[in-house]
GUVEX-682304 format. One record per residue: residue number from 1; residue in three letters; chain; z, y, x of N, C-alpha, C in turn. Coordinates in Angstrom, 2 decimals, decimal comma, padded with zeros to 5 digits. Each point is the difference from the previous one (the first is absolute). Layout:
+-----+------+-------+---------+---------+---------+---------+---------+---------+---------+---------+---------+
!  nr ! rest ! kette !    n_c3 !    n_c2 !    n_c1 !   ca_c3 !   ca_c2 !   ca_c1 !    c_c3 !    c_c2 !    c_c1 !
+-----+------+-------+---------+---------+---------+---------+---------+---------+---------+---------+---------+
! NUM !  ala !     A !       Z !       Y !       X !       Z !       Y !       X !       Z !       Y !       X !
...
+-----+------+-------+---------+---------+---------+---------+---------+---------+---------+---------+---------+
// end
This chain:
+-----+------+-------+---------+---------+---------+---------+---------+---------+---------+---------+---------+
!  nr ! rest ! kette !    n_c3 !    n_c2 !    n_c1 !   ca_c3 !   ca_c2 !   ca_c1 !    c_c3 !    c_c2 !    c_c1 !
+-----+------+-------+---------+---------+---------+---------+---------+---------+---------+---------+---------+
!   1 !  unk !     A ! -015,35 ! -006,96 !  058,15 !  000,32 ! -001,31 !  000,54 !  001,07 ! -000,65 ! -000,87 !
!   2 !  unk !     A !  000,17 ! -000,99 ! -000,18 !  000,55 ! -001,07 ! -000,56 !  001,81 !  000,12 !  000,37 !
!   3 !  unk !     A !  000,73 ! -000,05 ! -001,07 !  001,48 !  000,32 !  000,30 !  000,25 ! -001,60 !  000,53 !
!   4 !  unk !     A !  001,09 ! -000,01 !  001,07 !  000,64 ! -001,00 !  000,42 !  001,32 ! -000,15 ! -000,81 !
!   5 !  unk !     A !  000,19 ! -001,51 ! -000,15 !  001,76 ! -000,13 ! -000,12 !  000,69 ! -001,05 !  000,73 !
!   6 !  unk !     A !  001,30 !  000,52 !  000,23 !  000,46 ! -000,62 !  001,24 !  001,35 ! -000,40 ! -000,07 !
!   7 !  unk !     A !  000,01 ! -001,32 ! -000,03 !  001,71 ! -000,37 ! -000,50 !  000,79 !  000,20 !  000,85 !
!   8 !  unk !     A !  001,13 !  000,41 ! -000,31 !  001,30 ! -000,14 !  001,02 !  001,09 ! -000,73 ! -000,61 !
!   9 !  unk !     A !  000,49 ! -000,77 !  000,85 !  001,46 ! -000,87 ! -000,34 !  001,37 !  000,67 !  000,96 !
!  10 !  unk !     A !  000,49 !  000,68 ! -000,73 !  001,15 !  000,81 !  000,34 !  001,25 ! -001,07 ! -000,14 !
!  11 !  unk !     A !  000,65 ! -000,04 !  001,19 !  001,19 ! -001,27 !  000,59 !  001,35 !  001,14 ! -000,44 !
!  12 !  unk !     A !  000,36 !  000,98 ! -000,43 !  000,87 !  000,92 ! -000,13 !  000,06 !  000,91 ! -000,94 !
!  13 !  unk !     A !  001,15 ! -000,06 ! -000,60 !  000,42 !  001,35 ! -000,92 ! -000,59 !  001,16 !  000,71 !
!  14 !  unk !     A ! -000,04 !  000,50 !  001,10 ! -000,06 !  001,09 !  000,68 ! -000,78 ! -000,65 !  000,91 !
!  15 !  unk !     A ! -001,02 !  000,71 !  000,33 ! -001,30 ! -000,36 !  001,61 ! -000,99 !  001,28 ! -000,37 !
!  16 !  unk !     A ! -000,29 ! -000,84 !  001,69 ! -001,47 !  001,21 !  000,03 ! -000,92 ! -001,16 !  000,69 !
!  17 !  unk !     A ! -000,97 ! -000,37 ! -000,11 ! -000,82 ! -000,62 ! -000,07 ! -001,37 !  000,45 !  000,65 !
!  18 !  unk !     A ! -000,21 ! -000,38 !  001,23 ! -001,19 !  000,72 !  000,93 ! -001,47 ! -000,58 ! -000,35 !
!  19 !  unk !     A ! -000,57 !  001,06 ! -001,07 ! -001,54 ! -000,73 ! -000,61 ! -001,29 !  000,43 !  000,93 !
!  20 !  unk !     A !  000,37 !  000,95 !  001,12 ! -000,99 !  000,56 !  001,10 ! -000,92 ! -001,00 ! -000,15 !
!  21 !  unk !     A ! -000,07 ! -000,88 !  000,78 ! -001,18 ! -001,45 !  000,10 ! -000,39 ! -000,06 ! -001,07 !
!  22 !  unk !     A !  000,34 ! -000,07 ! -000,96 ! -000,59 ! -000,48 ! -001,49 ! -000,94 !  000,85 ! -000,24 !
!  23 !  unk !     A !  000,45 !  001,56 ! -000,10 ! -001,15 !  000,96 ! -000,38 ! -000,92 !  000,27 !  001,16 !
!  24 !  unk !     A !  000,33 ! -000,40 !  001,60 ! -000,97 !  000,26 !  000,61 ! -001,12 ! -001,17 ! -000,22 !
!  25 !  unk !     A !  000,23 ! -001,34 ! -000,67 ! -000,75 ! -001,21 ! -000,39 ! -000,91 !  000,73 ! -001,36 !
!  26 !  unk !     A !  000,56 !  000,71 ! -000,60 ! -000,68 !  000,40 ! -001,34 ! -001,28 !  001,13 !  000,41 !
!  27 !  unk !     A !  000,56 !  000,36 !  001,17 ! -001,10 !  001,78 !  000,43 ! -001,06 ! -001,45 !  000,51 !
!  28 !  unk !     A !  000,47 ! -000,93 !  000,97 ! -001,15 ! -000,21 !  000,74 ! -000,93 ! -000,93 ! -000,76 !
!  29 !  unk !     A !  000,67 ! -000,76 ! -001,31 ! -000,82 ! -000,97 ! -000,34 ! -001,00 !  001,06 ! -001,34 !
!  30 !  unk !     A !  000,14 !  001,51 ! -000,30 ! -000,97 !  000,61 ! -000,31 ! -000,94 !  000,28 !  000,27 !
!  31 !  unk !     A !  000,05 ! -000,11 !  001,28 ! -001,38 !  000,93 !  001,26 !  000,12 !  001,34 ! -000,37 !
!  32 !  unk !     A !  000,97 !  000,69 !  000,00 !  000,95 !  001,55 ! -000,09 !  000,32 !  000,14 !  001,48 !
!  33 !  unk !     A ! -001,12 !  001,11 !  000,48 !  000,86 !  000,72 !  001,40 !  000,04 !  001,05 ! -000,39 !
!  34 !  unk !     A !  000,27 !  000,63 ! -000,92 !  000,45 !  001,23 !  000,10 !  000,32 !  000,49 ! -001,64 !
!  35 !  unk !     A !  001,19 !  000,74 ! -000,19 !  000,35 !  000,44 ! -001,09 !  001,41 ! -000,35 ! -000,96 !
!  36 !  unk !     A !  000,69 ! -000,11 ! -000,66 !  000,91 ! -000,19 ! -000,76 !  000,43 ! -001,27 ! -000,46 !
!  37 !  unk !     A !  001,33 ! -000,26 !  000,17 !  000,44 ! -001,08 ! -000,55 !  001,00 !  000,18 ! -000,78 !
!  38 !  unk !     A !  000,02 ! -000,21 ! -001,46 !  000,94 !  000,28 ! -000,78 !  001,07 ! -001,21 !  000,11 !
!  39 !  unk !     A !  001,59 ! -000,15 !  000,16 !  000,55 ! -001,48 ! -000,55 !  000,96 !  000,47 ! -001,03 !
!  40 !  unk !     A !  000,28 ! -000,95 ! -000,87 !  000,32 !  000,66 ! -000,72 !  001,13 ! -001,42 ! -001,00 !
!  41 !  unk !     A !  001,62 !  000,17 ! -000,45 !  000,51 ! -001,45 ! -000,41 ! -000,25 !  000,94 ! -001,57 !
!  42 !  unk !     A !  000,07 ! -001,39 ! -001,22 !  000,50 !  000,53 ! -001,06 !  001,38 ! -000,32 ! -000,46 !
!  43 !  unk !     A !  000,44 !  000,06 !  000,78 !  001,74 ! -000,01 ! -000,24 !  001,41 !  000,74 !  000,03 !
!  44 !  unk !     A !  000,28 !  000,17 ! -000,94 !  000,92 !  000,99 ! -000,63 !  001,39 !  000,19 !  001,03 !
!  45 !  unk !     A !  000,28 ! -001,05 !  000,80 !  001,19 ! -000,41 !  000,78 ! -000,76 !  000,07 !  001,65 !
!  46 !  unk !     A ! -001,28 !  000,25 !  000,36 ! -000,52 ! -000,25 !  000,85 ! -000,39 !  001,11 !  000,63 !
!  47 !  unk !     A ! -000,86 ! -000,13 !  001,59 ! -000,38 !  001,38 !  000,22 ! -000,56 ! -000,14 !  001,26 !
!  48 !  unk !     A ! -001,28 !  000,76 !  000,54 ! -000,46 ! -000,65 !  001,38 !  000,23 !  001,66 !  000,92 !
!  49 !  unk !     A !  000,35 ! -000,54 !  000,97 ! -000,14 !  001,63 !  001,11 ! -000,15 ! -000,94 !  001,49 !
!  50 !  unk !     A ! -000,21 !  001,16 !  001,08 !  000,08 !  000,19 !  001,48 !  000,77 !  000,20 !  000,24 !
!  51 !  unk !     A !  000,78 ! -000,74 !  001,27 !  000,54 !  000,19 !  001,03 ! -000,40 ! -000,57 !  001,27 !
!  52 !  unk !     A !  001,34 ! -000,37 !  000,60 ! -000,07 ! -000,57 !  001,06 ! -000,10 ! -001,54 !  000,21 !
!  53 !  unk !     A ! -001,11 ! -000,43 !  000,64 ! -000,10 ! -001,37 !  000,02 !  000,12 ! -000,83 !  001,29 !
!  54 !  unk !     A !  000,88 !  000,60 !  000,77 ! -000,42 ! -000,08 !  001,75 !  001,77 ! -001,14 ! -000,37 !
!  55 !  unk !     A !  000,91 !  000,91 ! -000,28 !  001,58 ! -000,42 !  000,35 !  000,28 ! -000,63 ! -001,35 !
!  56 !  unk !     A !  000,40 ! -001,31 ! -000,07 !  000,38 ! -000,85 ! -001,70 !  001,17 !  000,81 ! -000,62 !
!  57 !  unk !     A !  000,79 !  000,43 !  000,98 !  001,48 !  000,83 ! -000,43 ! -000,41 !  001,32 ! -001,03 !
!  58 !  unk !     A ! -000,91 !  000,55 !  000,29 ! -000,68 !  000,72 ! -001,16 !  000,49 ! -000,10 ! -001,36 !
!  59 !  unk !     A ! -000,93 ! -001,24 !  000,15 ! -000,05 ! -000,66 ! -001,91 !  001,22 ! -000,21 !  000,00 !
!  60 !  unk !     A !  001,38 ! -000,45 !  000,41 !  001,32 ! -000,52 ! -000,12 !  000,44 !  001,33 ! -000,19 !
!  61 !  unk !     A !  000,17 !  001,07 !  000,92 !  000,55 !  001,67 ! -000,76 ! -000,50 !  000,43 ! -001,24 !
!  62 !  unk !     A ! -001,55 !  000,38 ! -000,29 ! -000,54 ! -000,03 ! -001,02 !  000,51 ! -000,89 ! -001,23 !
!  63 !  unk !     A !  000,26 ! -000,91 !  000,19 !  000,81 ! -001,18 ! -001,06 !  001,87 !  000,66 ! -000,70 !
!  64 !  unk !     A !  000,14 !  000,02 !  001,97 !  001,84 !  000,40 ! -000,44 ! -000,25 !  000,90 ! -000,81 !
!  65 !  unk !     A ! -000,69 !  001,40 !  001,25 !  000,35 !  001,55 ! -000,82 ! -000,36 !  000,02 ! -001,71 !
!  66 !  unk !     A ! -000,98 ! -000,78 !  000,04 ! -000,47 !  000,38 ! -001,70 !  001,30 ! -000,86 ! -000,70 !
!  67 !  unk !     A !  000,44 ! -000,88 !  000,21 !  000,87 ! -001,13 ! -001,15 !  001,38 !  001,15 !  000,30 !
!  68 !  unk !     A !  000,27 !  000,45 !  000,90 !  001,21 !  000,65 !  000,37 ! -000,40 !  001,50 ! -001,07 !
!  69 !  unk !     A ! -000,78 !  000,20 ! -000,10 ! -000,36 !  001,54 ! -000,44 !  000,47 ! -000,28 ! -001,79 !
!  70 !  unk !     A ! -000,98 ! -001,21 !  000,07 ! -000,33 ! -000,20 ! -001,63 !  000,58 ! -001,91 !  000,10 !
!  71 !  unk !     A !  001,23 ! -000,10 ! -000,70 !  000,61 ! -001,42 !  000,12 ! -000,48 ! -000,49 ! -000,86 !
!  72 !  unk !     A !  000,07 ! -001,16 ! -000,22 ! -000,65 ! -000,84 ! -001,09 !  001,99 ! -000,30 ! -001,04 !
!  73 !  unk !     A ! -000,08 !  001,16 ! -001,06 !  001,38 ! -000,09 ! -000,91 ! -000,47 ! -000,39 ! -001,13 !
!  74 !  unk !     A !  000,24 ! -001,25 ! -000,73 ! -000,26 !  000,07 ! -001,24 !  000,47 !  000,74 ! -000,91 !
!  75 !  unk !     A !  001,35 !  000,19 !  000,06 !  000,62 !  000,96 ! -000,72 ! -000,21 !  001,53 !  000,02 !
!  76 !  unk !     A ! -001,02 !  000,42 !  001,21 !  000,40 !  001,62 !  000,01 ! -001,31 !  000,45 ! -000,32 !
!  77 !  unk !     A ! -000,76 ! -000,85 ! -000,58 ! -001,49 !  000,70 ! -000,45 !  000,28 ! -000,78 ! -001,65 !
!  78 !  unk !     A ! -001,54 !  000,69 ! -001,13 !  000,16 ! -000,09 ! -001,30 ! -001,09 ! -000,94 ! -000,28 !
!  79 !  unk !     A ! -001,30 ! -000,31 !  001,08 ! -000,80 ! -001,23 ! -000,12 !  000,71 ! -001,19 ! -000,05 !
!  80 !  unk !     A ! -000,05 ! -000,98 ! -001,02 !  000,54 ! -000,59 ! -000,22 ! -000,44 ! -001,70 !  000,52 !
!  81 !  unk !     A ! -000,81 !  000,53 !  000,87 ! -001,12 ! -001,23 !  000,89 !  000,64 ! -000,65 !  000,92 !
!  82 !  unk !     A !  001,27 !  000,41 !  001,18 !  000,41 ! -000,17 !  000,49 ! -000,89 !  000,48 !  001,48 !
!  83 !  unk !     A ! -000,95 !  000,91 ! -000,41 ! -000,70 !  000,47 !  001,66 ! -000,40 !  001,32 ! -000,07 !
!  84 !  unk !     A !  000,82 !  001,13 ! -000,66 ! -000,02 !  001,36 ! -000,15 ! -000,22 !  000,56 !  001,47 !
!  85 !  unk !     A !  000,64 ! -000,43 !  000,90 !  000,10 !  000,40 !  001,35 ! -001,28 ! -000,36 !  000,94 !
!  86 !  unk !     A ! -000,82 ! -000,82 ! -000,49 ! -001,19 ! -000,37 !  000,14 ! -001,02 !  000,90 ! -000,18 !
!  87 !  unk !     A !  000,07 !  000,34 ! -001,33 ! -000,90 !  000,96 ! -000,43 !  000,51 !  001,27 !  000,63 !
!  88 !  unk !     A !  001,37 !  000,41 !  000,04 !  000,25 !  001,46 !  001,08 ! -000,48 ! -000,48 !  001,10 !
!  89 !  unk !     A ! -000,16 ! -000,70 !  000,75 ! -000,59 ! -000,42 !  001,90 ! -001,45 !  000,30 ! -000,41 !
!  90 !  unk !     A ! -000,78 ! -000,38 ! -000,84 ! -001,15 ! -000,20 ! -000,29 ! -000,54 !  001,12 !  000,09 !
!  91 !  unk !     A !  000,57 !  001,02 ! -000,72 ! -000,24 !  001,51 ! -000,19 ! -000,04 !  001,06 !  001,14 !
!  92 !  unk !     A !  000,50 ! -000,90 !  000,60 !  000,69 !  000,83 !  001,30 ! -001,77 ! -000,15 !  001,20 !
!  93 !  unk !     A ! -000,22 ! -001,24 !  000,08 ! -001,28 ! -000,26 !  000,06 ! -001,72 ! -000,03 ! -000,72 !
!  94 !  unk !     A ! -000,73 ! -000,31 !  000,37 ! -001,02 !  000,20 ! -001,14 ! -000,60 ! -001,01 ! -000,01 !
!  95 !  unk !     A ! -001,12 ! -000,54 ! -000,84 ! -000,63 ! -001,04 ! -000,57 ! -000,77 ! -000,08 !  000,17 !
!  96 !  unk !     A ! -000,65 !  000,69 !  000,72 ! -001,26 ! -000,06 !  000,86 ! -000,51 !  001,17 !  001,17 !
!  97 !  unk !     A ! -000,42 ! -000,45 !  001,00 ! -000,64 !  001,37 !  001,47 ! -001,17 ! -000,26 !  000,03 !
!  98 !  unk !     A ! -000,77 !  000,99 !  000,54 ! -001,31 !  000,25 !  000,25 ! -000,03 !  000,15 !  001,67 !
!  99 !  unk !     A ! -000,68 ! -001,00 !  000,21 ! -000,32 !  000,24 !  001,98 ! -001,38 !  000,10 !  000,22 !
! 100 !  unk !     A ! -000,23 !  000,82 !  000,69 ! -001,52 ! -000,19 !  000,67 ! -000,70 ! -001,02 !  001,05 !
! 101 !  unk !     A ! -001,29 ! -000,22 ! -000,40 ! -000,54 ! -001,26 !  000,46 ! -000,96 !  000,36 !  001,18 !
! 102 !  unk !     A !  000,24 ! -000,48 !  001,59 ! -000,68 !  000,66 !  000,80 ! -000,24 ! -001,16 !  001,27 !
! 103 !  unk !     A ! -001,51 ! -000,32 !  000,72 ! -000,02 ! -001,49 ! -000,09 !  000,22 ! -000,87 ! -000,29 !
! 104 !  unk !     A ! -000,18 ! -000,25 ! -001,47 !  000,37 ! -001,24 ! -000,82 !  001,29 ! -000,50 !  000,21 !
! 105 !  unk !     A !  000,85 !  001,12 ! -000,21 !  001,44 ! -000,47 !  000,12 !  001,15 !  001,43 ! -000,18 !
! 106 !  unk !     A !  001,35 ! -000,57 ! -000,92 !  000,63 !  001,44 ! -000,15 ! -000,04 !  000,68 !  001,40 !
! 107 !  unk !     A ! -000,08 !  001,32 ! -000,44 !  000,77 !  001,04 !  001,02 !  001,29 !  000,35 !  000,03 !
! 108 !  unk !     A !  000,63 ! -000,74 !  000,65 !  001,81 !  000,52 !  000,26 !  000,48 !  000,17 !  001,64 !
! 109 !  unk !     A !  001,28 !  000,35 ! -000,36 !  000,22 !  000,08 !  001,93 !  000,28 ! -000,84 !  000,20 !
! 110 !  unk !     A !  000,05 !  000,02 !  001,26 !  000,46 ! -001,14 !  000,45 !  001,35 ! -001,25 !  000,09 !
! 111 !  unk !     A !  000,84 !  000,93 ! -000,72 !  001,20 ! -000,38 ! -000,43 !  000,03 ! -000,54 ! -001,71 !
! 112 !  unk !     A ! -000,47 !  000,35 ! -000,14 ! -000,24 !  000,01 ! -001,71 ! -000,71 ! -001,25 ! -000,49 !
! 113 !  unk !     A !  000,62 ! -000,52 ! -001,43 ! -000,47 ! -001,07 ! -000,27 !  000,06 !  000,34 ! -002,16 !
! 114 !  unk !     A ! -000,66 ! -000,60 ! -000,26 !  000,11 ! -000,19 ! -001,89 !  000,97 ! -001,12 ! -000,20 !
! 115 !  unk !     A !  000,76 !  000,51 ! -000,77 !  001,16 ! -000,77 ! -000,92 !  000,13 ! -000,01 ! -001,27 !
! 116 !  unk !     A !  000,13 ! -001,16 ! -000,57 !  000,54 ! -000,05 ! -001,21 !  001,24 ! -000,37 ! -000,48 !
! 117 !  unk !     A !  000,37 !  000,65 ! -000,84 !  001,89 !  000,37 !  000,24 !  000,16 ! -000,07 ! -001,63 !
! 118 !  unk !     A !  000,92 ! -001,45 !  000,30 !  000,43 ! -000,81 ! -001,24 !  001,23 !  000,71 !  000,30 !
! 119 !  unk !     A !  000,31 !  000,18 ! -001,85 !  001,92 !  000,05 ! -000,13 !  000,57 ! -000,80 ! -000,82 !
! 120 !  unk !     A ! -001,22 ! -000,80 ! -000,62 !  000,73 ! -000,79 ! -001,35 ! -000,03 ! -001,46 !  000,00 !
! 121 !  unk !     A ! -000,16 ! -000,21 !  001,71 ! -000,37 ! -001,65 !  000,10 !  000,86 ! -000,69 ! -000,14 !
! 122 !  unk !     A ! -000,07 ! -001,69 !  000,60 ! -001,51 ! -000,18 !  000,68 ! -000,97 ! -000,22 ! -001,03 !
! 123 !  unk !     A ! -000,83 !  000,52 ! -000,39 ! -001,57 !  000,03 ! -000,97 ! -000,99 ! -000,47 !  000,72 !
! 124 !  unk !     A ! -001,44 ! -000,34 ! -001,21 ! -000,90 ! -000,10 !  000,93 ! -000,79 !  001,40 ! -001,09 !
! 125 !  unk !     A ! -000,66 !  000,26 !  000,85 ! -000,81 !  001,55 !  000,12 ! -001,60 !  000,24 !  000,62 !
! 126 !  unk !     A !  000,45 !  001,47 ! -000,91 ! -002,07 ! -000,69 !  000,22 !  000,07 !  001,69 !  000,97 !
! 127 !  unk !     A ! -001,07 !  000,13 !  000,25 ! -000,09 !  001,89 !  000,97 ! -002,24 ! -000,35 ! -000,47 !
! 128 !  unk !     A ! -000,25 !  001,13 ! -000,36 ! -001,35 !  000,01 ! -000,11 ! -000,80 !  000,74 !  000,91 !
! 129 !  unk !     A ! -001,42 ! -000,04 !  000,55 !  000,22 !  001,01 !  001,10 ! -001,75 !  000,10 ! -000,10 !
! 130 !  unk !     A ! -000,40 !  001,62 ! -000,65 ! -001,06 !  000,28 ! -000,25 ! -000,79 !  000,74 !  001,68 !
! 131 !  unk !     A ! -000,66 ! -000,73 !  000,25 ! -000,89 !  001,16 !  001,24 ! -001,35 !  000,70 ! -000,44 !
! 132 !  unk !     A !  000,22 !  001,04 !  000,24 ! -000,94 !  001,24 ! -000,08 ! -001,11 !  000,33 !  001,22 !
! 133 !  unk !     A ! -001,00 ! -000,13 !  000,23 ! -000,21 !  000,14 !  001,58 ! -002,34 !  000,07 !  000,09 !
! 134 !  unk !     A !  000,34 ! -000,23 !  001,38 ! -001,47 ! -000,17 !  000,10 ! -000,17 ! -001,43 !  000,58 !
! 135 !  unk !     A ! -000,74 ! -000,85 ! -000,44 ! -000,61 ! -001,39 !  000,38 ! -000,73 !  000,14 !  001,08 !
! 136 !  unk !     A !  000,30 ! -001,25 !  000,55 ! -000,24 ! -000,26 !  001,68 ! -001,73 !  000,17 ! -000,11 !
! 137 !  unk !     A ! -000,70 !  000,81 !  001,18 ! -001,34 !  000,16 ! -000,27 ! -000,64 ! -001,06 !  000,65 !
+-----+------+-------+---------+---------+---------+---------+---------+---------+---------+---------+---------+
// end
């Protein structure tokens, strides 16, 4: 099946960005009920994961704890870009998850949502999102 791409406009140095709807729009406009959904950003400063999508305060801890862990110092890193600390958050996360596709739509709990988690904004950004699956009979 045909790779999707999917812009995001990141409002923040630091966010997490809830793309759930987006990729459940991508499973259903395949005719995919069942099987794999790859998403996946190509960005070096970027990074998509699961959590919690029920409570917004989430994404705001997720934000502190990481900037608190890893500060944004120009002086105390040797990239000379001014977003070394970007690329450490980035790392810390990954650049793409694999979810399974089960009535034409991810399988997650019920708490759980897909994010994409800018550190080097605000950017605009792309996330690509390949599905693997069986076509609607």
């Amino acid at each position: 099946m045909k790779t999707v791409t999917l812009r995001v406009n990141t409002p923040l140095r630091t966010c997490f960005i809830d793309i759930t709807a987006e990729i459940n729009t991508c499973i259903r406009k395949s005719d995919c009920t069942s099987g794999l959904v790859c998403i996946f950003t190509p960005h070096t400063t970027a990074g998509i994961t699961i959590n919690e999508n029920a409570d917004p305060d989430v994404r705001h801890d997720l934000a502190y704890k990481i900037n608190e862990m890893i500060p944004c110092d120009e002086n105390a890193y040797r990239h000379c870009e001014g977003n070394s600390d970007s690329h450490l958050k980035s790392s810390l996360f990954s650049p793409s998850l694999t979810c399974i596709i089960e009535d034409g739509r991810c399988l997650l709990g019920i708490w759980q949502g897909i994010y994409f988690c800018e550190f080097d904004g605000p950017r605009n950004r792309t996330v690509h999102v390949k599905i693997i699956g069986d076509p609607i009979k």
